[in-house]
N, C-alpha and C positions, 0 to 999 in steps of 0.2 A: 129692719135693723139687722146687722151682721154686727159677731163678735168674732175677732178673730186672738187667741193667747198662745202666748211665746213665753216658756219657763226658761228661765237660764239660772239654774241654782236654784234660791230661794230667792229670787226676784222673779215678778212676775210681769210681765209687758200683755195689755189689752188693747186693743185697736177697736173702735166704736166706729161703726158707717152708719148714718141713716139718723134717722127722729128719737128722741127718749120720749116718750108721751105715757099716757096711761094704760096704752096695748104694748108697749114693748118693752117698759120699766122692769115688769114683773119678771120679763127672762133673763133683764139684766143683774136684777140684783141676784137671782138665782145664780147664773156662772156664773156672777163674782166672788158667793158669797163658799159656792163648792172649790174655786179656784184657789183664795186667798189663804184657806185652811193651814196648809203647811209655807206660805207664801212671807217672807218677812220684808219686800217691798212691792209698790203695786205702782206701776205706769199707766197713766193711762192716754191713751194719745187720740183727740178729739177730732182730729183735722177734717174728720169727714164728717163729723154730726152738725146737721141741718139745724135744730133744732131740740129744746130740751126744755119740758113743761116741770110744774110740781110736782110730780111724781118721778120726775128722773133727778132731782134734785135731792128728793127724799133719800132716793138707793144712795146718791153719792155721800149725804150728810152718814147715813146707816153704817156704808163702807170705811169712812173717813174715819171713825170711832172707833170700827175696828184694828182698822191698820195702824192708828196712832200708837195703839198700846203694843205694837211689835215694831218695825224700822219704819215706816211712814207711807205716806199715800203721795203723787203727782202729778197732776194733769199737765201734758203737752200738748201743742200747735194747737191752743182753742186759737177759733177763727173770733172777728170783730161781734159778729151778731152775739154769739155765746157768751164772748168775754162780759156783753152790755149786759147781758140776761145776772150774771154772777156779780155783778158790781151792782143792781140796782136791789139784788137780794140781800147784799152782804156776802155773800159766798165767796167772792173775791178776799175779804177778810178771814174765814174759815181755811178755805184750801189754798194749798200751795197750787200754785199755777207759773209754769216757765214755758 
């Protein structure tokens, strides 16, 4: 998995490539969670993730709670697989997704 973030102000943009599973969740919540600190919006742009188990669902639920209480959280360009994975959790109902 690659993260790649782009500050512009206090908005932050994160580009996810690759799998979220149980090996690579852990780095994710890690730079997101050092990233978001001074961050008061959060992109996150999914177009490239493969895949994303309970544990990558977790970091996002974890993120989501953070970012609410300052300008909000966003996921862009999920693909079809992901979207199903989020609507059959309910995550589709939690997070915004455009």
């Amino acid at each position: 998995m690659t993260v790649t973030k782009t500050k512009n102000g206090n908005a932050l943009s994160v580009k996810v490539d690759g799998r979220i599973d149980t090996t690579t969740a852990p780095q994710l919540e890690n730079e997101l969670k050092e990233s978001i600190a001074d961050a008061e919006s959060l992109v996150l742009d999914f177009a490239d993730v493969a895949y994303i188990s309970s544990a990558g669902l977790r970091v996002l639920l974890s993120v989501q709670k953070i970012m609410g209480k300052k300008g909000g959280m966003k996921l862009i360009n999920v693909s079809e697989d992901i979207m199903e994975i989020f609507e059959v959790t309910g995550f589709s109902d939690i997070l915004t997704i455009e």
